[in-house]
N, C-alpha and C positions, 0 to 999 in steps of 0.2 A: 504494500500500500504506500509505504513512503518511496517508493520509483516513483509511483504517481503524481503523486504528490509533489517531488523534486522536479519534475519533466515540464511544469510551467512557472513561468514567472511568479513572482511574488504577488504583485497587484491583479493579476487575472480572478475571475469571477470562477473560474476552475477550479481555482487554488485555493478562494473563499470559502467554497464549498464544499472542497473535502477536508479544509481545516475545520470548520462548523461540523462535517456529519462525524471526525472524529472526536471532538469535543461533549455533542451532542447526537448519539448513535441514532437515535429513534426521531430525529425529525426528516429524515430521509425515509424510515419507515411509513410516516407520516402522509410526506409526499407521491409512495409510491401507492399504500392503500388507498389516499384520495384519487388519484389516478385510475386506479382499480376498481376501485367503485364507479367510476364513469364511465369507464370502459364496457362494464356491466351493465351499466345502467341503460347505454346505447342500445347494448345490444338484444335487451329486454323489451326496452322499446320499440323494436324494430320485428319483435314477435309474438310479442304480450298483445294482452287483450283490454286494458285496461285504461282508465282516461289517461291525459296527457298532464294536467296540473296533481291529479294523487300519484302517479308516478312522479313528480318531477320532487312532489314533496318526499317522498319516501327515498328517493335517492339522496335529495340534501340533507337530510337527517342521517342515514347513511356516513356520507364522506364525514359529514359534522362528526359525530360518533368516534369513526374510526380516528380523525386527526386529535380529537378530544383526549380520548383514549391514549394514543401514539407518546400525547404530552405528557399527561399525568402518568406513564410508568416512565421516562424519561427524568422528569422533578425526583419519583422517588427512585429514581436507581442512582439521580446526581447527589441526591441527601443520602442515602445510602455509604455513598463513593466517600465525596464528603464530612461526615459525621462518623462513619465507622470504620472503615478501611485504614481510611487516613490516622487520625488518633491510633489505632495499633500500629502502625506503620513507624511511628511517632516515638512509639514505647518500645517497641522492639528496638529499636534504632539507638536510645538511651541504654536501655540494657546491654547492648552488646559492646557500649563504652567503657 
C-alpha cells in the first residue's frame, strides 16, 4: 500500500485519499457501500414493480444507513485505537525501561 501511496505526488487528490482511507479505514467502506446501494438501487428499478418516489425513498435511507453505519464503527474502532491500544502501548513501553 505504501508503493501507492509513494507513486504520486504529495498535493495530488490521490495521495489525499489514501492518506485519509488509511487514517480513517471505513470511510472508503462508506463510499463504496453508498455506491452499492445505487448501483442496486438502478438496477431494481429497472425491474421492480414498484412506484418510483417509494423506491427512491427506500434507496436513500438505504445508502443513508449504510454511510451512517460505515461512520459510527469507524469513531469507535478510532476510540478504541485511541483510548486503548494506545495507553498499553504507552505502558508497555515504560516497563520495558
Amino acid at each position: 500500500m505504501s508503493s501507492i501511496i509513494s507513486a504520486y505526488p504529495d498535493d495530488s487528490q490521490t495521495s489525499k485519499f489514501w492518506q485519509k482511507s488509511k487514517e480513517s479505514p471505513f470511510v472508503p467502506v462508506g463510499m463504496a457501500g453508498f455506491a452499492g446501494i445505487v448501483a442496486f438501487g438502478l438496477y431494481k428499478m429497472r425491474t421492480g414493480n414498484t412506484k418510483m418516489s417509494v423506491h427512491l425513498i427506500h434507496m436513500r435511507v438505504a445508502a443513508q444507513g449504510f454511510v451512517v453505519g460505515a461512520m459510527t464503527i469507524g469513531v469507535v474502532y478510532s476510540m478504541y485505537r485511541d483510548f486503548y491500544l494506545k495507553p498499553r502501548e504507552q505502558a508497555k513501553a515504560l516497563l520495558e525501561k
